[in-house]
N, C-alpha and C positions, 0 to 999 in steps of 0.2 A: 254290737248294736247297730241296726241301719236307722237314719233318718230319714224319714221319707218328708218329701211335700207334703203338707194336704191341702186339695181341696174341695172344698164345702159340696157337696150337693152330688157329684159327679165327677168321672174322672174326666180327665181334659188333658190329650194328645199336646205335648211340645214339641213340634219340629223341627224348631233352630233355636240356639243356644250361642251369642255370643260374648265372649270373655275378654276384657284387656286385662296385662298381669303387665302394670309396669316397676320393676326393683333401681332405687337410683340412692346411691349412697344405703342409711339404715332402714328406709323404708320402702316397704310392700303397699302398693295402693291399685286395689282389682274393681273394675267395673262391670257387672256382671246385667246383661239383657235378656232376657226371654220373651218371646213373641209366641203366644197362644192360639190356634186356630179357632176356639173359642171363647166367648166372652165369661168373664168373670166380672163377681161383685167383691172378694175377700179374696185374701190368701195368706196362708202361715207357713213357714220355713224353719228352718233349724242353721244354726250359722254359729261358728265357735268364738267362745266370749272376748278372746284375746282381740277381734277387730271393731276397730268401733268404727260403726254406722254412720255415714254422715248424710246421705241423702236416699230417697228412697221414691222412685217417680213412677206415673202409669199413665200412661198415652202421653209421656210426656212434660205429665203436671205433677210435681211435688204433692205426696200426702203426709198424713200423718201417721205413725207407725208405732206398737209399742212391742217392746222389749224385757222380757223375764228369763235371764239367765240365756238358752240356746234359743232358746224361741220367738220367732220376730212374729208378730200378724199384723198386717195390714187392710184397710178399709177406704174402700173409695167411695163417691158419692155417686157417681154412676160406674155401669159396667165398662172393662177395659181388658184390651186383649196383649198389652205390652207391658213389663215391670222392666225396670232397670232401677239397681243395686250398687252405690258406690261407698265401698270402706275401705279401710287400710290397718295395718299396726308397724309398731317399730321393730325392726328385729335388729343383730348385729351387722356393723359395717363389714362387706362381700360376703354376707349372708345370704343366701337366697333357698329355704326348704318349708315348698309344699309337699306332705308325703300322707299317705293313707294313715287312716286313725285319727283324726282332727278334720271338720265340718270347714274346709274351706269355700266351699261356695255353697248359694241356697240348694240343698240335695232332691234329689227324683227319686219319684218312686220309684223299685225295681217296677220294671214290666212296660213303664212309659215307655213311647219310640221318640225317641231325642236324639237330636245331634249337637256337640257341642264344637265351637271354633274358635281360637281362642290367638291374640294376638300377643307374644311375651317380649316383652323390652325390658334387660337388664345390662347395669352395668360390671357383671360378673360372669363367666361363658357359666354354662348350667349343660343341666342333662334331662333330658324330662322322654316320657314314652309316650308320648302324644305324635299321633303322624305326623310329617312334617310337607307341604306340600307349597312349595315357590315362599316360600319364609311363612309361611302361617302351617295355624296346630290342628287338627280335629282330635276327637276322641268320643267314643259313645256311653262311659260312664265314669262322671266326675270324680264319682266315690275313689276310684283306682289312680286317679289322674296321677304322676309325680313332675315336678319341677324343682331342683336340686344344684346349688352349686357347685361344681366341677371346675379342673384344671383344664384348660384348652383339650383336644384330643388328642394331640402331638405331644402331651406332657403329661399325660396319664400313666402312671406306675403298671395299673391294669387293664386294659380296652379289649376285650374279645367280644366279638361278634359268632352267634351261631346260628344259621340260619339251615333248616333240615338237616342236611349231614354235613354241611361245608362249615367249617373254624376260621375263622381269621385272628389271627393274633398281631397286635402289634409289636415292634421293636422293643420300643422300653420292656414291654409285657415278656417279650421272649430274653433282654438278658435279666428281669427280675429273677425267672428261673432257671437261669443257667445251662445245666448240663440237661436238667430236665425236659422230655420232648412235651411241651403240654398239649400242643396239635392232637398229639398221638395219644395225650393221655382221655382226651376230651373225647377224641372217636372212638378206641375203645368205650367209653363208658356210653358213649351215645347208641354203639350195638345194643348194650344192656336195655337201655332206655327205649330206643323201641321195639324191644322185646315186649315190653308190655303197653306202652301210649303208641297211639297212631296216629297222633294227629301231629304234621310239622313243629318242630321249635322253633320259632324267632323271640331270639332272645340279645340283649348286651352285658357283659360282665364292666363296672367300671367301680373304678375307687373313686372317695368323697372322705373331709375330712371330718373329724367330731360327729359318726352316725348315732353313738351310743349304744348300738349293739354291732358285734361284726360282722353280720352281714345280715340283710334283708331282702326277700322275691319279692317287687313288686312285676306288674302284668308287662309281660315284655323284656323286663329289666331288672339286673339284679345289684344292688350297690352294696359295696365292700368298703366298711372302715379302714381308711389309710394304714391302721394301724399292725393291720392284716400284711402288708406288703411286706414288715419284717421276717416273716416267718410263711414265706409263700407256698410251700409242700406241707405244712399243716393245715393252710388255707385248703388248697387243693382237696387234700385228703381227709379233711374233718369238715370242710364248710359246704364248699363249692358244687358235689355231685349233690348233698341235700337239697341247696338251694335251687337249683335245676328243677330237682325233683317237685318242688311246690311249683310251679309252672302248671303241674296238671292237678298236681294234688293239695288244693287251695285255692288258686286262682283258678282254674277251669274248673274242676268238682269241688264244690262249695261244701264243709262238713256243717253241722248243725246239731243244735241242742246237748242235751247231757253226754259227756262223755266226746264231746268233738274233736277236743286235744290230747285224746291215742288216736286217733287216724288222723289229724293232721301231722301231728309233731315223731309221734312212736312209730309209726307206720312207714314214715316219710324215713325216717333215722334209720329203721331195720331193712329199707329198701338200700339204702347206702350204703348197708353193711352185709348185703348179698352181692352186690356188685363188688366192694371190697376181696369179700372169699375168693370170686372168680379171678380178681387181679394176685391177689397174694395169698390164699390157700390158705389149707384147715388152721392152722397152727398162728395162724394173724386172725382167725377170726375167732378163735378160742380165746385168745387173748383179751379181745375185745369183750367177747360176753363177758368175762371176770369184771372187764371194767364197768359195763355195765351195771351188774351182779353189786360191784364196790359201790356204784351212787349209790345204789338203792339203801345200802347196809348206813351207809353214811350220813346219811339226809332222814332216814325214816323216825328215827324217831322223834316223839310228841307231834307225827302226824296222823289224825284220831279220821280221815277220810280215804275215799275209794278214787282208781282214776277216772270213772264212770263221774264222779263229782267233784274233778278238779276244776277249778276258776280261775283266769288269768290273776286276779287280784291276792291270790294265796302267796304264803311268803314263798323265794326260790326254792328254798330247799325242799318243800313241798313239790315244787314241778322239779325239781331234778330226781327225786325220789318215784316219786309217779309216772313220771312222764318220759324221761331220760333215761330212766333205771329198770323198775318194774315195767312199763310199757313196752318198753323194748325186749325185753326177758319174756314179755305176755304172748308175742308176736314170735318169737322163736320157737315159743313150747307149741304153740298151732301148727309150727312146720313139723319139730319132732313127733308130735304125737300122729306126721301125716294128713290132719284137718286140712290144712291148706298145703300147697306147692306152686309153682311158679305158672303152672297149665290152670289151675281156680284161680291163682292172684288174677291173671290178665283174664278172666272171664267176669272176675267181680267188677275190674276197671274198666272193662269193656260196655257190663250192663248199668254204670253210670253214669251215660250218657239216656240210657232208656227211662232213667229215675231223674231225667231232668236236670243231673248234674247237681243236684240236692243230695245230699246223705248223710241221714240220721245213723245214729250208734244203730238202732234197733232195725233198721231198714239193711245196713251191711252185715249186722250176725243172721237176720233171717235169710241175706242171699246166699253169706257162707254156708248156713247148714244147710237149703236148698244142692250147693254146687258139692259139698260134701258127704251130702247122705248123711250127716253126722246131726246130734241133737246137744246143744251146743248152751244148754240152760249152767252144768253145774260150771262148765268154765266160767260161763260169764258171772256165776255168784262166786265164786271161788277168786277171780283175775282181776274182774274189772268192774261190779260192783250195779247198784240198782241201771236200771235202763228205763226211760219215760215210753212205755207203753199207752198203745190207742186202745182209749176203751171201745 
């Protein structure tokens, strides 16, 4: 779901955005300013319920403000072209996680041109993908923003840096895996990888404790539950080329509407497991389909839906079944039956930057069977289930 601003009447250009984020002991307390090039009389936001509000100013002057659930709106008595936004909440002592998914500051619409700046003061070293330029942050959408607490960088279990084809690994990182060349593991796979993306990666691998899942791409940055460090060549070889992979597929090309988690999540996964083949051949990827093959047997039943209409909010074994299992199975049978190969894949991800970087389920089967010459209706009633067609 995106939150956008709104405002009343017209849209209205934000140019500059600035943010204080200071963490001192168990509290978070952000003051958030925006300066409008033009004047307003109202404005409503969306801001996540966990902070409570304590002041809310426009040119400077305190107004009054009301509040239902996510939604703040405000009202001045005359027009004003500055708001400034001070809240806070508690979190745990040397806690410090802003991360995607939760309304931490008032949001923009996609499309505004904004700049945000943002000054961070913690008493915990953090990690955040915000530029970093003479100790201050920029970034151009908040929605992505992360700020996370980390171990210094000298004492990070995992630090790799990738930036186009150059790795850097650090120390800790390289005796976490031992014998294993991960250098070597990471460029190999990054041949694979711009096999089909062309646009540079700068990217950071690091670990964080208590992520809840083990591991997440946010824009730039990838953060790895500590828990991951136990078992670093499962990481590697089950987490890490996936998570790469949403760099383009997710965070640069955006999926949308019915059926968006088989191309982000199934798509992304069988991408990793073409790369896999090429590293360890027929008989490791055989393997793997079985396993694949076993989610699906194992999870399917009493689930009565398609993956064309899976919901993040369904229970897992539903997205492991669909998503994991059959999704990824769905994506194989397009290669054996020939419909797609590696020369269409990189034409379809190629013409996703022509589609805006937008892509609907229905807008990448019409490219497939365009790039295929194939007619591609019984798969998709067979595979993967209704599609939101324009009338």
């Amino acid at each position: 779901m995106i939150h956008n601003l709104q405002i009343p009447e017209r849209e209205v250009l934000l140019p500059e955005i600035r943010i204080s984020v200071i963490c001192r002991a168990a509290l978070l307390a952000i003051t958030y300013e925006a300066v409008f090039k033009e004047s307003l009389a109202a404005m409503e936001f969306m801001l996540d319920s966990s902070y409570t509000i304590h002041l809310i100013c426009v040119d400077a002057e305190e107004v009054y403000f009301e509040r239902t659930g996510l939604q703040v709106r405000i009202k001045a008595l005359r027009l004003f072209n500055k708001v400034s936004v001070s809240y806070s909440k508690i979190q745990g002592d040397n806690f410090l996680r802003l991360l995607p998914g939760s309304i931490h500051f008032p949001s923009i619409s996609p499309g505004l041109n904004y700049n945000a700046y943002l000054s961070i003061k913690s008493d915990v070293p953090f990690v955040t993908n915000a530029e970093e330029v003479c100790g201050k942050y920029t970034i151009n959408d908040l929605s992505r923003l992360v700020i996370a607490d980390c171990n210094a960088p000298n004492e990070r279990k995992l630090n790799i840096e990738i930036s186009g084809r150059s790795v850097s690994v650090s120390e800790p990182t390289l005796s976490l895996f031992g014998r294993a060349d991960l250098a070597g593991e990471l460029s190999q796979f990054l041949d694979f990888y711009y096999s089909l993306f062309g646009r540079p990666l700068e990217c950071r691998i690091v670990d964080i404790e208590n992520l809840q899942v083990n591991a997440i791409s946010c824009k730039n940055l990838i953060l790895v539950d500590g828990c991951m460090c136990a078992k670093p060549l499962v990481f590697l070889y089950k987490y890490l080329f996936h998570e790469i992979i949403h760099q383009e597929l997710g965070l640069t090309t955006v999926f949308v509407g019915r059926g968006r988690h088989w191309l982000l999540e199934s798509l992304t996964e069988y991408l990793q497991l073409c790369y896999l083949k090429t590293r360890f051949g027929e008989a490791f990827f055989d393997r793997q389909l079985q396993y694949y093959k076993n989610l699906y047997e194992a999870n399917i039943a009493g689930t009565n839906t398609t993956i064309s209409e899976f919901e993040p909010h369904m229970e897992e074994q539903t997205f492991l079944a669909l998503i994991c299992g059959k999704g990824v199975l769905a994506f194989n049978l397009l290669f054996q039956l020939k419909i797609i190969n590696m020369t269409i894949l990189k034409q379809l991800i190629d013409s996703f930057d022509d589609c805006g970087q937008v892509v609907s389920l229905e807008l990448f089967i019409d490219l497939l069977g365009q790039y295929a010459g194939r007619e591609l209706s019984g798969f998709v009633s067979e595979w993967i289930g209704p599609i939101d067609r324009r009338e």
